[in-house]
C-alpha positions as CSV (number, residue, x, y, z in Angstrom):
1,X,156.0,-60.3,95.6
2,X,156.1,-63.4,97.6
3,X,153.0,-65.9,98.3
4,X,153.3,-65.1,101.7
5,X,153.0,-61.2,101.1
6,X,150.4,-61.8,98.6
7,X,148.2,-62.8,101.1
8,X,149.0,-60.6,103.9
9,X,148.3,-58.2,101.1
10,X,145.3,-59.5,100.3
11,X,144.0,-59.7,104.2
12,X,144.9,-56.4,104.9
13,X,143.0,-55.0,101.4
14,X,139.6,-56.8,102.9
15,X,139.8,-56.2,106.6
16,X,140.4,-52.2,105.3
17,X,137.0,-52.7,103.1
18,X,135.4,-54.1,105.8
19,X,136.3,-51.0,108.0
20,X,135.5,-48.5,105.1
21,X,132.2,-50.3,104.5
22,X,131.0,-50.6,108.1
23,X,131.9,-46.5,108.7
24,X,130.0,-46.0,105.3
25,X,127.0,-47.2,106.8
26,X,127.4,-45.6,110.2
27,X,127.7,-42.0,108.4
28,X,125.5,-42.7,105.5
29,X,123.0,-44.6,107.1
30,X,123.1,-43.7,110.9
31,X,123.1,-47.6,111.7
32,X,124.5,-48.9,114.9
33,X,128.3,-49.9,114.6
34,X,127.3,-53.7,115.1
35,X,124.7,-53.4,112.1
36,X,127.3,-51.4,110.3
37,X,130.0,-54.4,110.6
38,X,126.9,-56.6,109.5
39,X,126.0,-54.8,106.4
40,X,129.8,-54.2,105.5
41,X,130.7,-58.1,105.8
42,X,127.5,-59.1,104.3
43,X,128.1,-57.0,101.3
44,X,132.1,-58.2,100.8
45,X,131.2,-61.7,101.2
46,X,128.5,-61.8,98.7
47,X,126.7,-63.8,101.0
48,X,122.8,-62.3,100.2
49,X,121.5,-62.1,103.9
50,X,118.3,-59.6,104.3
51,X,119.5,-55.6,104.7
52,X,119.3,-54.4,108.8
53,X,117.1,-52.1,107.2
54,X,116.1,-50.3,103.7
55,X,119.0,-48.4,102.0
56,X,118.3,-44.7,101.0
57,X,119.6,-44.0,97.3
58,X,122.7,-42.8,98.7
59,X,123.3,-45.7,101.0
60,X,122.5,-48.2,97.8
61,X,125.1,-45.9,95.4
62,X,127.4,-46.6,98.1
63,X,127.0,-50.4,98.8
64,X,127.3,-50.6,94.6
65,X,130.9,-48.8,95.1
66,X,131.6,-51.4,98.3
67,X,130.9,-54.5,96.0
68,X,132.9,-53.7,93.5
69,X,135.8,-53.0,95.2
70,X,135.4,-55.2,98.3
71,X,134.2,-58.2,96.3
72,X,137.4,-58.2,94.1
73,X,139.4,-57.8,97.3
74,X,137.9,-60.9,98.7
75,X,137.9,-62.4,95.5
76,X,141.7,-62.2,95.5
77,X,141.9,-63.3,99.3
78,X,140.5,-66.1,98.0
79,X,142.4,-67.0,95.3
80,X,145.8,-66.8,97.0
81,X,144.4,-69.1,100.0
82,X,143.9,-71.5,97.5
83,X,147.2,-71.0,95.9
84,X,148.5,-71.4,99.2
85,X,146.4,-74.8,99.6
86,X,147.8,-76.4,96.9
87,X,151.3,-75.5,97.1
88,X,150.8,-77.2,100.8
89,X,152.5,-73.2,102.2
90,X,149.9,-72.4,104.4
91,X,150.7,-74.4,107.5
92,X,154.0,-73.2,107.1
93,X,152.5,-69.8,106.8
94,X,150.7,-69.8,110.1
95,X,153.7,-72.0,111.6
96,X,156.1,-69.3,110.8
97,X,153.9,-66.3,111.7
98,X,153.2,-68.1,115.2
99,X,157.0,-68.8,115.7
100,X,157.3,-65.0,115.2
101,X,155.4,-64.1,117.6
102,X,156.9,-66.8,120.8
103,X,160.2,-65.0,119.2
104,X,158.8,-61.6,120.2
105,X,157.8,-62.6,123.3
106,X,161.3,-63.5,124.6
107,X,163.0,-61.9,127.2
108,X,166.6,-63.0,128.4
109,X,167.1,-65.6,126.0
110,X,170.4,-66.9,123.7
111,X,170.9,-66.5,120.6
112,X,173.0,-69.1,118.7
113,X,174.3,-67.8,114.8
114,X,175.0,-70.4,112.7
115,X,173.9,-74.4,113.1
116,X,177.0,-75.9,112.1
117,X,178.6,-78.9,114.1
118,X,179.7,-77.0,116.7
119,X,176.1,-74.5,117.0
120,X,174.2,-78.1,116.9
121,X,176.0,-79.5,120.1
122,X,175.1,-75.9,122.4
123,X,171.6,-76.1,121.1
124,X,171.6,-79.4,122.1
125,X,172.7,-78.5,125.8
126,X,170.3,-75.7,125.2
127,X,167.7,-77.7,125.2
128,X,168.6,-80.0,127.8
129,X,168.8,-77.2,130.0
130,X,165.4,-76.2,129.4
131,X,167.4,-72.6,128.1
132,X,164.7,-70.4,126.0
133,X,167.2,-69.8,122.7
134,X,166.5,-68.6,118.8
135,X,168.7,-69.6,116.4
136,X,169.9,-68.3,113.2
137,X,170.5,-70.3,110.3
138,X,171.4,-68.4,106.5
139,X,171.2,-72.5,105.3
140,X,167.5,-73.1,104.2
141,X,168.3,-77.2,104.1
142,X,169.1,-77.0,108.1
143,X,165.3,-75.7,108.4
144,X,164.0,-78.9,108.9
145,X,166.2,-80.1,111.7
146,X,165.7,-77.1,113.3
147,X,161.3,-77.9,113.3
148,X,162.2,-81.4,113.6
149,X,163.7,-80.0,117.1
150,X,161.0,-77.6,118.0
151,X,164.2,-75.0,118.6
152,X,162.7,-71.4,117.2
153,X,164.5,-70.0,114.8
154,X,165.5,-67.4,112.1
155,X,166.1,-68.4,108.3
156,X,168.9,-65.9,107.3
157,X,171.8,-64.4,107.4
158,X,173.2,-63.0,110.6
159,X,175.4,-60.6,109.3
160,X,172.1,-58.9,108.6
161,X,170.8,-56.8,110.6
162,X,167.3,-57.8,110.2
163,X,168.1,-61.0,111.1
164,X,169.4,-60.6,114.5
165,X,166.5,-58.3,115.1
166,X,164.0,-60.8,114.1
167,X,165.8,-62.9,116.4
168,X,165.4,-60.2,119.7
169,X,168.9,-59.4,120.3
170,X,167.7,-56.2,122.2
171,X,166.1,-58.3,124.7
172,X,168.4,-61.0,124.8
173,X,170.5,-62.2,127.8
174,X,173.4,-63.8,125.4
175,X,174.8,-64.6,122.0
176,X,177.1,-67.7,120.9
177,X,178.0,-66.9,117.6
178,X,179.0,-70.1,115.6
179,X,179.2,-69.6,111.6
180,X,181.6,-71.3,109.4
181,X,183.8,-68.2,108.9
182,X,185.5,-66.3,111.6
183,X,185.7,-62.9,109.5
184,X,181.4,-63.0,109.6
185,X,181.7,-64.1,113.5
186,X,183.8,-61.0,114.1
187,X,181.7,-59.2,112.0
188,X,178.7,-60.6,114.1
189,X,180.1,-59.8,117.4
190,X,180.1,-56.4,116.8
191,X,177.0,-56.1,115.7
192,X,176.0,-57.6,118.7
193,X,177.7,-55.3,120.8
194,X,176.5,-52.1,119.2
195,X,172.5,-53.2,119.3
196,X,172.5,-54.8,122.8
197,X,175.6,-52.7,125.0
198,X,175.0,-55.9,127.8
199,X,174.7,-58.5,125.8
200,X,177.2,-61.9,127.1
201,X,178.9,-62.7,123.8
């Protein structure tokens, strides 16, 4: 598993503790859902504030249950932060998940496979143009060009399907396909046409 799934792991494992923990008290203790959310994050955290309120036996049976498990879910949280830290990932982590998500947002936009010499020039006019585009690129030492431009864009291969999905070929308005090989921009083109029946190609 990846760094970057690691982690996602790892947040989804404590924000799910933190749910299970704060409905635990609700139930168990009849507290309100903010003092619930309190209690829950309070317990995870190991952070030692004062209880909203004095736990019945079953309430402190269950907060025992909540720290061990919730605690080593943080603790691991924790751990691959730090492992992103210092293998310098994480801005790239949050710089890729918020390039995702101006990705999704795109309606009528162009898609341009392949960054070659002859995809660089039309995302060049692209961008001139002020045209909202996403490009895909299967060559990871293009990647940096690509951020140095600000152009969004998808690290794979677009003779995968995931790829031109990730790059929002349903919504898009066009796509110049531009790889190396004419046998994967034919291939391309009809994948194109079978996921987006309008798309300008």
């Amino acid at each position: 598993m990846t760094l970057t799934r690691r982690f996602a792991l790892a947040l989804s494992l404590v924000a799910l503790m933190t749910i299970v923990g704060a409905a635990g008290y609700i139930l168990i203790e009849h507290m309100s859902v903010l003092d619930a959310f309190y209690m829950s994050v309070i317990t995870i955290s190991t952070v030692g504030f004062q209880e909203v309120k004095p736990l019945s036996p079953a309430g402190r049976l269950f907060t025992i249950g909540l720290i061990v498990t919730g605690v080593g879910s943080a603790v691991y949280l924790f751990t691959v932060i730090g492992e992103l830290i210092v293998e310098g990932r994480l801005r790239e982590f949050l710089g890729k998940s918020a390039m995702n998500r101006k990705i999704h947002d795109l309606k009528d936009h162009v898609i341009v496979c392949g960054y070659g010499r002859f995809g660089r020039a039309v995302v060049e006019e692209l961008t001139r143009n002020t045209v909202p585009m996403v490009v895909i690129e299967s060559d990871p030492a293009k990647q940096g060009d690509l951020d140095g431009l600000g152009a969004l864009h998808v690290m794979g291969s677009a003779l995968e399907d995931s790829a031109l999905e990730n790059a929002g070929i349903s919504s898009a308005r066009a796509i110049i396909v531009a790889t190396g090989s004419d046998a994967d921009n034919v291939y391309i083109t009809l994948s194109a046409r079978e996921k987006n029946t309008k798309i300008l190609i």
